[in-house]
N, C-alpha and C positions, 0 to 999 in steps of 0.2 A: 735358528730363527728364520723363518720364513721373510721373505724379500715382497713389498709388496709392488717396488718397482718391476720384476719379471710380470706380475700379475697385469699391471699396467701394458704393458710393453705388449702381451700374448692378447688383451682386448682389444689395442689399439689395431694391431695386427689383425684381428678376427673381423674388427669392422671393416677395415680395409679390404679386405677382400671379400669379403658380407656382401660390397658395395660392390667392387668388381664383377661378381660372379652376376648382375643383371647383363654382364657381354654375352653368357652364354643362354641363358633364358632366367624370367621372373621365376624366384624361389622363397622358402621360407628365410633363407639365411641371409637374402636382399632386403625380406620384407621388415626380418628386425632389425639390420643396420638402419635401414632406413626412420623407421621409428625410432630407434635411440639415438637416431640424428636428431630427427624434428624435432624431440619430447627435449634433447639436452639445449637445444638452440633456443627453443622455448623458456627452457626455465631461465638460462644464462640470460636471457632478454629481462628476464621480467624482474629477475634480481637486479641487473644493471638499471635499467628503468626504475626501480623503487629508491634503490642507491643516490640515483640522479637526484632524484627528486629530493629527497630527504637534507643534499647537500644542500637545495639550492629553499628548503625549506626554513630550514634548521636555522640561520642567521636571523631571521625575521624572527621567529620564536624567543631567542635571545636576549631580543629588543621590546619585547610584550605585544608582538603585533600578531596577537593572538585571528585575527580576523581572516588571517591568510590558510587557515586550516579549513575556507570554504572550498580551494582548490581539491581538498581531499574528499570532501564531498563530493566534487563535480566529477573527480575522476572515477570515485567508487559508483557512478551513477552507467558506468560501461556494462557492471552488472545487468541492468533490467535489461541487457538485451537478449536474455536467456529466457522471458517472461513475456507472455503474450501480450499479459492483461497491462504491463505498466512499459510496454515497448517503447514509447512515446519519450519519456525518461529520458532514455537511451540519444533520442533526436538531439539534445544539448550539450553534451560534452562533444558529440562529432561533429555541430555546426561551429563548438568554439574552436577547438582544434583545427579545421580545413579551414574555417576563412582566416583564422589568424597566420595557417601556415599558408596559403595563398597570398596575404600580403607580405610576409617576409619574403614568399620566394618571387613576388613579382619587383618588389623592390632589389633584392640580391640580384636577381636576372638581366636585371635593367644594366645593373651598375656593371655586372662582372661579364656580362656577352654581348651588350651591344657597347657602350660605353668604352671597355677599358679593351675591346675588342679593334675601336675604330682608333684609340691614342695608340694603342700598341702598331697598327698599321700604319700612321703616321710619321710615328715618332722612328718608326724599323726605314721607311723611306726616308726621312731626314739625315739616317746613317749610312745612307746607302753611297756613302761617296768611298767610307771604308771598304763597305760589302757590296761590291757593283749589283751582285745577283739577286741578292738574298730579299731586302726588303722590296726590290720592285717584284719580284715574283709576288712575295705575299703579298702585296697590294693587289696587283692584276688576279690575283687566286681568292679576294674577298671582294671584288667587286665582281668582277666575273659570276662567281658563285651568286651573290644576292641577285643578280641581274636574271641568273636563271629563273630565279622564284616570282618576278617578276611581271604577272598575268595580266595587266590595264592595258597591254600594247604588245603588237602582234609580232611576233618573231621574226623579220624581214630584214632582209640586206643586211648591215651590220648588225644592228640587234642579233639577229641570226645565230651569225660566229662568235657575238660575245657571247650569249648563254651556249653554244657549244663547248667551247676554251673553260666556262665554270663547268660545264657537267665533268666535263675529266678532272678538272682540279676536285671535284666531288669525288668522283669514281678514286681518284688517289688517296683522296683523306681515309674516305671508306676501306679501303683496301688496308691500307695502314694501321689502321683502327682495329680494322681486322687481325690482320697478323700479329699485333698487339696481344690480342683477346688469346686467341691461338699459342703464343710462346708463352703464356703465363698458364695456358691450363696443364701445357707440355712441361715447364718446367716445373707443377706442381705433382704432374703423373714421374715425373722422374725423381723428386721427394721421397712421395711412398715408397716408391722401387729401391730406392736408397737404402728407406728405411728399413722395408723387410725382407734384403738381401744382408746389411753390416750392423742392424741390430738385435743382441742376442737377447730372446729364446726366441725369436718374429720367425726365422728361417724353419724351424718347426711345424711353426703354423702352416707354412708356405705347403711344404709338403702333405701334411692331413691334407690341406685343400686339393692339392693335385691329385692326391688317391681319389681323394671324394668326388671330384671333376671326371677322372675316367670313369669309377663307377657309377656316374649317371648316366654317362654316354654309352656305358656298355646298355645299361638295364634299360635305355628310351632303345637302342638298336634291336633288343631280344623283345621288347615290348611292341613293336614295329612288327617284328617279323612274326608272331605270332597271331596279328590281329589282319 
């Protein structure tokens, strides 16, 4: 009986290195990983999104609050954007959508970055008798920092050196942030590698690919030289 997990295993493998194979030049075999990314990220979306929705539907229904099935309307109304004549349509589900989600995220923003951003710097300086270093750094490293952004007054004498002492505590966060960004994609490229070096039939695949890698290299070199 045929195993449909090998089957799995050799596609997952094929996109992997479908994807890869853009290190050495854009090909077909880029161009459909690439597509049965987008198309699979796409549908997973939209099924999760319908899902969502259905949960947070679904109680209200329940309860006879039949009235709440205009949101289905509003959201089916994403349609007319495919349509010249009824475009307009289209303008109301994105105006509810942005401004409702610009208030939640000016509100969330408020509370969770500036707000619980300045208690945490206080409340880490009131410990500081524990931790000599810790909370007066971050204090001096968020005031510093704002001080830089600070444009109504001209950069002179101290002013000066305090928004210099924030640009590095910047240039540090950034940095950090960065190598952050960095060791998660390293540790995601070392995943695949994992995967299709210790799981079997992947190391197969591994091989096609590398024949098929020299044999392009050979044929762009004999293609070169004859032109």
């Amino acid at each position: 009986m045929f195993d449909f997990n090998i089957l799995i295993v050799l596609a997952a493998a094929a996109m992997t290195l479908g994807l890869y194979s853009y290190l050495y030049r854009e090909n077909i075999f880029f161009r459909i990983a690439e597509h049965a990314y987008v198309g699979a990220a796409a549908g997973y979306s939209a099924l999760i999104s319908i899902e969502s929705a259905w949960r947070l539907l679904h109680p209200h229904l329940d309860k006879g609050e039949y009235y709440w099935l205009i949101t289905i309307l509003i959201g089916l109304m994403y349609v007319f954007f495919f349509t010249k004549k009824y475009f307009w349509l289209y303008r109301y589900p994105t105006a509810i959508v942005i401004g409702s989600g610009i208030g939640v995220y000016i509100a969330r923003g408020i509370k969770t970055q500036l707000i619980r951003r300045i208690t945490d710097t206080i409340s880490n300086v009131s410990l500081s008798i524990l931790t000599p270093f810790d909370g007066a750094i971050r204090a001096i490293g968020v005031i510093s920092a704002l001080l830089y952004f600070y444009a109504t007054m001209e950069h002179k004498g101290p002013m000066q050196h305090i928004s210099k002492l924030g640009r590095y505590f910047l240039m540090a966060a950034f940095g950090s942030s960065f190598g952050v960004t960095i060791m998660s994609r390293v540790s995601l490229f070392i995943g695949r590698l994992r995967f299709l070096y210790f799981t079997y039939p992947a190391q197969y695949v591994v091989v096609l690919a590398v024949i098929m890698l020299v044999a392009a290299i050979i044929y762009d070199h004999v293609r070169k030289a004859e032109t």
